[in-house]
N, C-alpha and C positions, 0 to 999 in steps of 0.2 A: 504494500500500500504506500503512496508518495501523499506525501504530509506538505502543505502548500503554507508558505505564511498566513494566507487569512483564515486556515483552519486553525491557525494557535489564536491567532486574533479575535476570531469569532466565539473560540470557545471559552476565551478569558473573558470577554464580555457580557455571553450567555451565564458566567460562571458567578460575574458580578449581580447581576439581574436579578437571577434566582439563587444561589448559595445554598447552600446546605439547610435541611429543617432545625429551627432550632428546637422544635421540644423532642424529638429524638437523637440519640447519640451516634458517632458513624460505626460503621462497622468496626473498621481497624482499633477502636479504643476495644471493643470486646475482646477481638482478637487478642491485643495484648494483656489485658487480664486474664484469658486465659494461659496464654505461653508463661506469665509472672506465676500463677497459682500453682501450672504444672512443673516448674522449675522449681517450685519451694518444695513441692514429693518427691519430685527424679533425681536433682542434683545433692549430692553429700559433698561436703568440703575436705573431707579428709578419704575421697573415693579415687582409688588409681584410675589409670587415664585410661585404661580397656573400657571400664565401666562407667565416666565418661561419657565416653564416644558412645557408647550401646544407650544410655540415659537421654543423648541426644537425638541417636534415632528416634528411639519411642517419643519425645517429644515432637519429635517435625511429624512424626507419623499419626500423632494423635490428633495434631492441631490440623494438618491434612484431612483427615476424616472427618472432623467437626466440623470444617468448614465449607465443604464440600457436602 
């Protein structure tokens, strides 16, 4: 797809117009409340780095599935 200057221009102005709703929140703040919540379960501070790595899969895998 070729992206044309007045599609930036138009859609930052459309952007200003309408904006976001304010009495609901956007998505991505849930999102990161959830990645924060799942990372206060998954991660240990004193966990070696195999486990880790594995703690991070199951995090992008979880937040994957929920979001989707």
């Amino acid at each position: 797809m070729i992206f044309l200057p007045w599609h930036l221009v138009s859609a930052y102005l459309l952007d200003l117009a309408a904006g976001d709703p304010r009495r609901l929140p956007h998505p991505v703040r849930w999102i990161g409340r959830l990645i924060a919540g799942t990372e206060d379960v998954l991660y240990a501070e004193s966990a070696p780095p195999v486990l880790m790595r594995v703690s991070g899969f199951a995090l992008w895998v979880i937040v994957i599935v929920v979001v989707l």
